[in-house]
C-alpha positions in Angstrom: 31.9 -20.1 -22.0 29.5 -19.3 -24.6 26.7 -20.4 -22.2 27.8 -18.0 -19.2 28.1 -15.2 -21.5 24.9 -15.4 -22.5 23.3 -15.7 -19.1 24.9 -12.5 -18.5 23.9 -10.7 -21.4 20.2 -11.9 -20.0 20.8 -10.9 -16.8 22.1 -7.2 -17.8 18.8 -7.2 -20.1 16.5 -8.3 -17.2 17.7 -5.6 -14.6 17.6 -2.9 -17.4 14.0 -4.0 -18.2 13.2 -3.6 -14.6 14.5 -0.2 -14.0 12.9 1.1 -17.0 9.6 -0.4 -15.4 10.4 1.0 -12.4 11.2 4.5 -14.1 7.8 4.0 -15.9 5.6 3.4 -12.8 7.7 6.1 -10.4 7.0 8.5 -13.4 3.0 7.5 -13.3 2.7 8.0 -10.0 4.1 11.6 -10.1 1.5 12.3 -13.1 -1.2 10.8 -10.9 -0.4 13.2 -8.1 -0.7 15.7 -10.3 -3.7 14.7 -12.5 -5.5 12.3 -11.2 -5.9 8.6 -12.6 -8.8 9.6 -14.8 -7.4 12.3 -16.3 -3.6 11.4 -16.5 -2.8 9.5 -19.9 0.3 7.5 -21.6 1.2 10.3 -23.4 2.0 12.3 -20.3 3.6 9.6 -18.2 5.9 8.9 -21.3 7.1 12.6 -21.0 7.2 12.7 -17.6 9.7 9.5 -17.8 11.2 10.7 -20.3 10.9 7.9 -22.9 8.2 8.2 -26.0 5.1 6.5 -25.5 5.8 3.1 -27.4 8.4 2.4 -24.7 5.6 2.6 -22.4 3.3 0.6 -24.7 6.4 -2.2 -24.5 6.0 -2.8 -20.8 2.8 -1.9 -20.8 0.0 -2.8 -23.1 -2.9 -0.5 -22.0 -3.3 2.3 -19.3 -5.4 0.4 -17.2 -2.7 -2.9 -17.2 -0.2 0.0 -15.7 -2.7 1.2 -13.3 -3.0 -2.3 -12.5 0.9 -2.3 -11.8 0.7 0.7 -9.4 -2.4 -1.2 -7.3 0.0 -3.9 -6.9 2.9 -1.8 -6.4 1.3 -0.1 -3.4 -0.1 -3.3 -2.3 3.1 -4.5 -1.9 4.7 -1.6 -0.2 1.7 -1.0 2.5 2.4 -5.0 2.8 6.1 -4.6 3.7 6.0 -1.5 5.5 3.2 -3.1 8.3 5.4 -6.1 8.2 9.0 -4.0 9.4 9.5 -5.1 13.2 9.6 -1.9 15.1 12.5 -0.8 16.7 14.1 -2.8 20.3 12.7 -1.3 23.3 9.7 0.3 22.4 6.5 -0.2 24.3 3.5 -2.2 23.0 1.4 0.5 22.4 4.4 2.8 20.6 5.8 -0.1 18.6 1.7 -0.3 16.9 2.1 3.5 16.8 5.4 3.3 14.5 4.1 0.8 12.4 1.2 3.0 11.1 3.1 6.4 11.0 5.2 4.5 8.6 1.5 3.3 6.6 0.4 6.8 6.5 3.4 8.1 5.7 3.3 5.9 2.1 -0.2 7.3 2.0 1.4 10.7 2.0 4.0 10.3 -0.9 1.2 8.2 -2.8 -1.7 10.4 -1.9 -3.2 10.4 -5.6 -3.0 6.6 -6.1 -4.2 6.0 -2.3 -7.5 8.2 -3.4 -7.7 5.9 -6.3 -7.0 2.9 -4.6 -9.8 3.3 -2.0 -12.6 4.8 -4.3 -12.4 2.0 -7.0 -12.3 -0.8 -4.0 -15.6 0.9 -2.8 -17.6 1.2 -5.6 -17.3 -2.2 -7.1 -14.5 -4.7 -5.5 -11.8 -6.5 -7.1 -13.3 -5.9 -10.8 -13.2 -1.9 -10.5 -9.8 -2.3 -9.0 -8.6 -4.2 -12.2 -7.7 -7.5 -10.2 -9.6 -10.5 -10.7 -11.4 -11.9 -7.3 -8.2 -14.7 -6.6 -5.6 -12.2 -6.4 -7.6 -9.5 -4.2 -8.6 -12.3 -1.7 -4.9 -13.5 -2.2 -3.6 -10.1 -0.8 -7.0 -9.3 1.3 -4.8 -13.1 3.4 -1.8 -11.6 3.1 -2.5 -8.2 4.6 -4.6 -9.9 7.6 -1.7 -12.1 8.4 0.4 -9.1 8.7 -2.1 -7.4 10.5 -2.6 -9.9 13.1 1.3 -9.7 13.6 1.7 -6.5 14.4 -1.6 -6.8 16.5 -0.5 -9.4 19.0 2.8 -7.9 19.6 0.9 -4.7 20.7 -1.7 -7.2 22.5 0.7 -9.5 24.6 0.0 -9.6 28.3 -3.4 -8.0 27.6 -6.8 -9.4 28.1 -9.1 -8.6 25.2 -12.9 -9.2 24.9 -12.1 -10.8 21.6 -10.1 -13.1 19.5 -6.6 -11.7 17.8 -7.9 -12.2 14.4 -10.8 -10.0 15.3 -9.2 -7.5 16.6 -6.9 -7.4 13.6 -10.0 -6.8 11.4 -11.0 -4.2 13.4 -7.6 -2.0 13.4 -7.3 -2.5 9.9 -11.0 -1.0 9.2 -9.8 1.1 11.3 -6.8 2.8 9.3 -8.9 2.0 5.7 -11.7 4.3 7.4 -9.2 7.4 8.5 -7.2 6.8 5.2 -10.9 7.2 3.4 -11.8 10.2 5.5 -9.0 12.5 5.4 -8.2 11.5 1.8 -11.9 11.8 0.4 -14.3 13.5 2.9 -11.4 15.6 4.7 -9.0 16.1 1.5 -6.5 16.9 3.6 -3.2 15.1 4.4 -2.5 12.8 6.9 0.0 13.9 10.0 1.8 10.3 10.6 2.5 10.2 13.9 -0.3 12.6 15.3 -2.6 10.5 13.2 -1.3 6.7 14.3 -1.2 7.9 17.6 -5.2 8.7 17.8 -5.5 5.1 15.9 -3.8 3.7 18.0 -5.6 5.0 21.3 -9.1 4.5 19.5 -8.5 0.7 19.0 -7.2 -0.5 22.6 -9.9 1.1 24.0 -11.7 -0.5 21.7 -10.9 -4.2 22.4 -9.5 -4.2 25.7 -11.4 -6.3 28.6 -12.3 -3.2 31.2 -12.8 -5.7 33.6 -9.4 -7.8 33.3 
């Protein structure tokens, strides 16, 4: 009895740990929007959750280890939105379509950690992003599986002048590129379905066979 009451006391301790995480990043993010990476600092993200700074220094032991946390955290959701199955009964090209309205949507509500996200992967790689060169190959796999999902349901039945893995590089340079431009060059927002709609178009003309 003693046991099972104490693997509950754990578990209550675990899940309150991980909301307060949660809070903590959720609370980062909005300061990022706000402020910018560079500029935003623990003292401001502590108010902004709503907890005093050492909390934040108890889950997290520097500002860059939380940035760190957000990379992976929007990783992870870019990871598991492309990965949704699309709705039943829409067309190949719609169902791709859907998929990344639903990407730049996330872009959208994370527009301030996207800009970040994309201008530390460009100037140096996985050691500007904070991750060391396993785990940004490890997810670098990850997305391209997903992205060579999605890619041959929009594909089947159509004749390509390349491979599937190919043409999965190329969409997803594809929406890293527009992301880049309309956060960086354009600062503007991106209009989700508008937007995956032109991507869309752009890559199957791209890689379809003219002459199938």
């Amino acid at each position: 009895m003693a046991e099972a009451g104490g693997g509950r006391k754990e578990q209550r301790k675990r899940k309150i740990q991980d909301f307060t995480r949660d809070h903590i990043l959720n609370a980062a993010v909005r300061v990022i929007e706000e402020r910018g990476l560079e500029k935003a600092t623990m003292d401001e993200i502590a108010r902004e959750a709503g907890y005093g700074v050492g909390t934040l220094y108890n889950y997290f032991k520097s500002k860059d280890e939380l940035s760190l946390a957000l990379l992976r955290k929007v990783f992870g959701e870019v990871e598991v939105t492309l990965a949704t199955a699309p709705p039943a009964g829409l067309g190949a090209e719609e169902a791709l379509a859907w998929s990344l309205a639903r990407v730049f949507a996330l872009a959208n509500r994370n527009r301030g950690l996207m800009f970040e996200l994309i201008t530390r992967s460009h100037r140096v790689g996985a050691d500007a992003a904070g991750m060391d060169v396993d785990e940004m190959h490890g997810q670098a796999k990850r997305m391209d599986a997903v992205f060579r999902e999605i890619v041959g349901r929009s594909l089947r039945g159509h004749k390509t002048w390349c491979g599937r893995a190919e043409a999965a590089g190329l969409l997803a340079a594809l929406v890293r590129g527009f992301i880049a431009h309309k956060f960086i060059s354009g600062g503007g927002s991106l209009e989700p379905e508008v937007d995956a709609g032109r991507i869309v178009r752009a890559f199957l003309r791209g890689v379809l066979d003219e002459e199938a």
